[in-house]
C-alpha atoms as an extended CHARMM CRD file, in Angstrom:
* protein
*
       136  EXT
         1         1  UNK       CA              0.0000000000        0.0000000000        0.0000000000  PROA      1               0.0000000000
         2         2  UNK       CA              1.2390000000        3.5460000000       -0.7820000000  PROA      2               0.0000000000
         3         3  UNK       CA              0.7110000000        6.6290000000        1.2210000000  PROA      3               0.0000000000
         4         4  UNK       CA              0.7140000000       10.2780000000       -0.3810000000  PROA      4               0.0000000000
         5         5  UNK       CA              1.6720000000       13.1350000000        2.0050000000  PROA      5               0.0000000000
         6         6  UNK       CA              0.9270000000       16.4730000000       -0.0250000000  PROA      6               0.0000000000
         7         7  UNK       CA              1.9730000000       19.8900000000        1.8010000000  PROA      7               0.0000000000
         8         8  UNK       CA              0.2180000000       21.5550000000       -1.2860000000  PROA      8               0.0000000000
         9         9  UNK       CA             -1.1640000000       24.8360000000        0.6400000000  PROA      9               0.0000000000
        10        10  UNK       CA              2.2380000000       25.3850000000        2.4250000000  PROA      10              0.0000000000
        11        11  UNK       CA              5.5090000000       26.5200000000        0.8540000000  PROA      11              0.0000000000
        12        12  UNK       CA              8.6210000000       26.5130000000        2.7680000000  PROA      12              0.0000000000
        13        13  UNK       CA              9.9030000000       30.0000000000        1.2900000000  PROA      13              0.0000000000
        14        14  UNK       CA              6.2950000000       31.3090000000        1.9600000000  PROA      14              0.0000000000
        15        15  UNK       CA              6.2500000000       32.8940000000        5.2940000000  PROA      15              0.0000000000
        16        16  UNK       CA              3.6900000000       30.5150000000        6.5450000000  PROA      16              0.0000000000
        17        17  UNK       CA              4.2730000000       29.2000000000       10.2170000000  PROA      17              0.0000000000
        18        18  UNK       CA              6.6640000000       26.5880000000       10.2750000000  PROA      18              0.0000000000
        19        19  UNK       CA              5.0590000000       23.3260000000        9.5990000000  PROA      19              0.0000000000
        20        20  UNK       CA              7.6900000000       21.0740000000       10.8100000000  PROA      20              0.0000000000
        21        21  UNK       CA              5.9970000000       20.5940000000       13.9990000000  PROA      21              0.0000000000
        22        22  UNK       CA              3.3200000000       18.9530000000       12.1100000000  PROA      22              0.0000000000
        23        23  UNK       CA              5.5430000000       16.5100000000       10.7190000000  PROA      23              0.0000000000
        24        24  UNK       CA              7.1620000000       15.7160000000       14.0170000000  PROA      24              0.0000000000
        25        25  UNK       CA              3.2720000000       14.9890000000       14.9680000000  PROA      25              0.0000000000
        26        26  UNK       CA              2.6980000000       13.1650000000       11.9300000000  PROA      26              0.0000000000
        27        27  UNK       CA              5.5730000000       10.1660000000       12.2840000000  PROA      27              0.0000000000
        28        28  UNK       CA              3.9710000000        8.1450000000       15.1550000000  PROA      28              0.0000000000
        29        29  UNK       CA              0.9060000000        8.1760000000       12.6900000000  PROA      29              0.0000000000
        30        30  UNK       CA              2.8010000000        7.0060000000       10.0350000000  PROA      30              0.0000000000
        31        31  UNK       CA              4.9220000000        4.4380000000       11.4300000000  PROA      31              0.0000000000
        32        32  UNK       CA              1.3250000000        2.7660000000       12.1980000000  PROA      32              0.0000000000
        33        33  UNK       CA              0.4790000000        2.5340000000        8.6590000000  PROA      33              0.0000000000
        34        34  UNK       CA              0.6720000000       -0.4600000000        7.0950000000  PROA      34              0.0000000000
        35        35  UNK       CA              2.4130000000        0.6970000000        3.4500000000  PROA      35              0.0000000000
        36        36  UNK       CA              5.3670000000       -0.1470000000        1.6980000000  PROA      36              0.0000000000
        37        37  UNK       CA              6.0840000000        3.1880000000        0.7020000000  PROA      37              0.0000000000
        38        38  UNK       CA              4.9630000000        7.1870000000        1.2160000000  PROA      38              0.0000000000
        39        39  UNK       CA              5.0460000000        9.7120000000       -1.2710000000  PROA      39              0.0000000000
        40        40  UNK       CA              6.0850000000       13.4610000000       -0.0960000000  PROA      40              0.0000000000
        41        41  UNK       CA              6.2460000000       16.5820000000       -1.8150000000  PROA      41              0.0000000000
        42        42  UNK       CA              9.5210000000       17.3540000000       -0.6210000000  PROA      42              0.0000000000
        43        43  UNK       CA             10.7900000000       20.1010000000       -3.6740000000  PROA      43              0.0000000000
        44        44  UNK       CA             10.9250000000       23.2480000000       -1.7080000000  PROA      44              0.0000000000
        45        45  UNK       CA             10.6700000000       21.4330000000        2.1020000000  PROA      45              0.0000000000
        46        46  UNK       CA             13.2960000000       22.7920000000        5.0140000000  PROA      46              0.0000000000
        47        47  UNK       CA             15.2440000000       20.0710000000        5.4780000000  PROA      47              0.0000000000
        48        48  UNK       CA             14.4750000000       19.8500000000        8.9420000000  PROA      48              0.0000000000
        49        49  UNK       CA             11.3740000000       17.9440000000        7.7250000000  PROA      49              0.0000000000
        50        50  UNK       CA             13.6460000000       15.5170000000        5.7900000000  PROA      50              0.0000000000
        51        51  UNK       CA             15.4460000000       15.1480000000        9.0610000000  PROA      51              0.0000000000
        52        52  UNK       CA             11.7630000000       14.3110000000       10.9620000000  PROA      52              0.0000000000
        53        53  UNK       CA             11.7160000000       11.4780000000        8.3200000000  PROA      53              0.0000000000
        54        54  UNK       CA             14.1530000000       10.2840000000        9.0290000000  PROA      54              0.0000000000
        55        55  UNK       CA             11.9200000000        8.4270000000       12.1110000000  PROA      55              0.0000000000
        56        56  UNK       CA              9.8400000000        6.9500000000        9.5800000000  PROA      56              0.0000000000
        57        57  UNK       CA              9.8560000000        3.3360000000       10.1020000000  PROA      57              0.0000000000
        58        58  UNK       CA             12.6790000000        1.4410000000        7.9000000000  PROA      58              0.0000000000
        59        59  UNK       CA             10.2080000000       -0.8930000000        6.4870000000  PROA      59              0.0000000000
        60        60  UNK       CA              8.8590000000        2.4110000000        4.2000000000  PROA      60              0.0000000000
        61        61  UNK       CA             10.4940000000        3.1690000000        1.2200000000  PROA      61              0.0000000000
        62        62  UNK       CA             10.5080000000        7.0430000000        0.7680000000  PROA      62              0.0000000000
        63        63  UNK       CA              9.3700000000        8.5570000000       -2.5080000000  PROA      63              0.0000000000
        64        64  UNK       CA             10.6310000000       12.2660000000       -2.3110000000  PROA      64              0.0000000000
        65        65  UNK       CA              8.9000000000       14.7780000000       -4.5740000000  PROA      65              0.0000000000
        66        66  UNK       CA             11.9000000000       17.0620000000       -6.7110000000  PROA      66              0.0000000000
        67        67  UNK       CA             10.0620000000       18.9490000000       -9.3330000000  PROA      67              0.0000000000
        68        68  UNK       CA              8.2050000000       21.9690000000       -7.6160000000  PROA      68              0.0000000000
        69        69  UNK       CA              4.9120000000       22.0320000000       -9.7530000000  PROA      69              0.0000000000
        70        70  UNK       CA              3.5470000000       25.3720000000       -8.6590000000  PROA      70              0.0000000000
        71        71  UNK       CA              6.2790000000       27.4000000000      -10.5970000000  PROA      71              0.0000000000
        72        72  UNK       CA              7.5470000000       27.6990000000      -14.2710000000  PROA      72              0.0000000000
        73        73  UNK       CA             10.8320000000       27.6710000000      -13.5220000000  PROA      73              0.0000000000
        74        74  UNK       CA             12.0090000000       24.6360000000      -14.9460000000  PROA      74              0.0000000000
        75        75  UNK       CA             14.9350000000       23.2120000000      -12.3190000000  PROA      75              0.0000000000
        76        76  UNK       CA             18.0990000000       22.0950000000      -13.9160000000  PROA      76              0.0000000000
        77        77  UNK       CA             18.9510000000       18.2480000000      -14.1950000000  PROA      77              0.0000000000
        78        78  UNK       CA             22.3070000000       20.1000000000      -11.4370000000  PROA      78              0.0000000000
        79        79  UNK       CA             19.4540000000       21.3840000000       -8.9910000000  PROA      79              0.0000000000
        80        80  UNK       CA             17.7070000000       17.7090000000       -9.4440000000  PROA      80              0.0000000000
        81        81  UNK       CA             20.5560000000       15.5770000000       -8.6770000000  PROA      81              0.0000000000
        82        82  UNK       CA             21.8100000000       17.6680000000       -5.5040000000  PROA      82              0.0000000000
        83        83  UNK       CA             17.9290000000       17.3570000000       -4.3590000000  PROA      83              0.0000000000
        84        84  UNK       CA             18.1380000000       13.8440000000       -4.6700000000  PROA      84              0.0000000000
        85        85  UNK       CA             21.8480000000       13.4120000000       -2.8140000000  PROA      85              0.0000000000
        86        86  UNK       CA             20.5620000000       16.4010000000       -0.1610000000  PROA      86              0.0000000000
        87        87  UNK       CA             17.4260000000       14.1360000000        0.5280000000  PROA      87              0.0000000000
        88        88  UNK       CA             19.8900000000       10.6370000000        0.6510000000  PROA      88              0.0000000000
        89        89  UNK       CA             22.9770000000       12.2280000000        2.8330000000  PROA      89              0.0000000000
        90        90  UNK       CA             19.7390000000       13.4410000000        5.4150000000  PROA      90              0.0000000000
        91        91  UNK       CA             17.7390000000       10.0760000000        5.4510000000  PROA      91              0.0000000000
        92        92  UNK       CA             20.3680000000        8.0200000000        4.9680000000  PROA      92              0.0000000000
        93        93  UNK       CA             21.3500000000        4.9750000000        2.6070000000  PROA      93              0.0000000000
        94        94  UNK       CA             18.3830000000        3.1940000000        1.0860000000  PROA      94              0.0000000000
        95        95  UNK       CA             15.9180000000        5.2170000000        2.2140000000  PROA      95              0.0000000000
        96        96  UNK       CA             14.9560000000        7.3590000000       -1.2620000000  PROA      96              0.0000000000
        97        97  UNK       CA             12.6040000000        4.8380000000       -3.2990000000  PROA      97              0.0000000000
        98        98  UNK       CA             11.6950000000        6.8360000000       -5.7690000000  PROA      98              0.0000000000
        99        99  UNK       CA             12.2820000000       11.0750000000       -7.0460000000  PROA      99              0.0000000000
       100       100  UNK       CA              9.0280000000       12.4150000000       -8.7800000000  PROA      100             0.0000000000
       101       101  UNK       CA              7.4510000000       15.3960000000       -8.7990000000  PROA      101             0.0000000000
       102       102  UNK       CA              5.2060000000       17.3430000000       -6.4070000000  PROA      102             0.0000000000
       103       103  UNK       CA              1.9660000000       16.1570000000       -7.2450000000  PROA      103             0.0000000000
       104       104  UNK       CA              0.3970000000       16.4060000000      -10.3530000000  PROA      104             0.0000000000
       105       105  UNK       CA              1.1810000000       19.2210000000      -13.4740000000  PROA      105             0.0000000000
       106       106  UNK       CA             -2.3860000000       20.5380000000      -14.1810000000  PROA      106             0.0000000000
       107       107  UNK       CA             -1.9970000000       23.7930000000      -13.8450000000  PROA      107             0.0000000000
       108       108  UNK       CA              1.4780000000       24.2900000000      -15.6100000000  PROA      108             0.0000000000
       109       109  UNK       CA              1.7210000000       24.3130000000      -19.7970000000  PROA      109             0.0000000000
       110       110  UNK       CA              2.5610000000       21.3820000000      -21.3500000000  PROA      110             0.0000000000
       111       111  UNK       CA              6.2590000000       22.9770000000      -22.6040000000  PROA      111             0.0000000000
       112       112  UNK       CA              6.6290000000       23.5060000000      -19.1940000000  PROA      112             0.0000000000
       113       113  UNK       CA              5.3350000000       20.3060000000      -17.8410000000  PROA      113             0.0000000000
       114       114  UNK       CA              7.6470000000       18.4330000000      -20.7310000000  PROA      114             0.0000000000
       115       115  UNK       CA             11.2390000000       19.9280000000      -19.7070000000  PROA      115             0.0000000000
       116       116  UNK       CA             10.1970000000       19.3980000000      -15.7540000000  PROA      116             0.0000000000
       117       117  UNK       CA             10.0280000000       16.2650000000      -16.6880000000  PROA      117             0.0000000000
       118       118  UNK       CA             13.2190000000       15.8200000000      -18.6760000000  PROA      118             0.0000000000
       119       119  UNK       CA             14.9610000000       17.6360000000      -16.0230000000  PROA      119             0.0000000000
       120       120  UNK       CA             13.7650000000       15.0060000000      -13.4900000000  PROA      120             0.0000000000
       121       121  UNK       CA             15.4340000000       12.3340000000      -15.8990000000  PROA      121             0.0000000000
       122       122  UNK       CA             18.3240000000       13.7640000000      -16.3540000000  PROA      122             0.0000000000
       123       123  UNK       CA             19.0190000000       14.7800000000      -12.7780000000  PROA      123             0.0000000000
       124       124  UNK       CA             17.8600000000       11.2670000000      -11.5690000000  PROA      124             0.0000000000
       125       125  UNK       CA             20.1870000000        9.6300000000      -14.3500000000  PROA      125             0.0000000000
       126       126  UNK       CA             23.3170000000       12.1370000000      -13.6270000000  PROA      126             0.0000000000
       127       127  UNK       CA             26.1380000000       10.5720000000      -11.5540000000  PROA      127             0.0000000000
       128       128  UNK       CA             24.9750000000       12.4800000000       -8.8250000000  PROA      128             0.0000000000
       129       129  UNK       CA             21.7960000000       11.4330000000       -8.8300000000  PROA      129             0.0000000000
       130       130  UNK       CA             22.4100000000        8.0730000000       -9.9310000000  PROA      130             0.0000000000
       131       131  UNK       CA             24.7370000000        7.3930000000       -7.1020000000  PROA      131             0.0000000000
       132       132  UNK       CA             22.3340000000        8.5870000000       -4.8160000000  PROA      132             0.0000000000
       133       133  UNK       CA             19.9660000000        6.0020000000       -5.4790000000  PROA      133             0.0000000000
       134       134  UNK       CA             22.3790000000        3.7880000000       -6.3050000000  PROA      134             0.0000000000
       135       135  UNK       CA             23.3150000000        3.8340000000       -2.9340000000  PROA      135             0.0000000000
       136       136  UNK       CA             19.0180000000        2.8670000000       -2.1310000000  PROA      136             0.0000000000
């Protein structure tokens, strides 16, 4: 079973109130699902969330969101790949499942939507990326 954790009305950069407490309150809830894997936007997360994650049970594979879908800016394959190592060095070995993007594209163009997505590939199939994962 999968779980999807979506953060989609908070941004990190956005002045909101820190929502890391609510992660900290979410893990004991978590670790009591019974899934093999969660999905998390994680593209524009403070990385003391990734660090709350880190208490997710090891039996969970950990699908990180790198492709911010609320923006045009299309992210480099460089800023991809040093997502993906930045989320592996803070979880640790093996713990990244999968890279993917924050939810889905609806309300970007297509252009858009296309080079996000080749950027993800890239960046996931870049040394740094793919050592990474390799790593998984």
């Amino acid at each position: 079973m999968t779980c999807g954790l979506s953060w989609s009305s908070y941004r990190a950069d956005s002045g909101a109130p820190a929502r890391c407490n609510l992660v900290w309150g979410l893990i004991e809830f978590l670790n009591q699902l019974q899934a093999d894997h969660l999905v998390l936007e994680m593209a524009h997360r403070p990385s003391e969330e990734l660090q709350a994650l880190k208490s997710i049970h090891p039996r969970m594979k950990l699908g990180i969101g790198v492709i911010d879908i609320k923006i045009n800016h299309v992210e480099t394959p460089e800023e991809i790949a040093r997502r993906i190592e930045s989320a592996e060095s803070i979880l640790g070995p093996g713990r990244v499942g999968w890279v993917h993007p924050d939810c889905g594209f609806w309300m970007l163009k297509r252009p858009v939507v296309d080079a996000k997505i080749a950027a993800l590939v890239k960046g996931r199939d870049s040394p740094l990326g793919k050592g990474a994962l390799r790593r998984s």
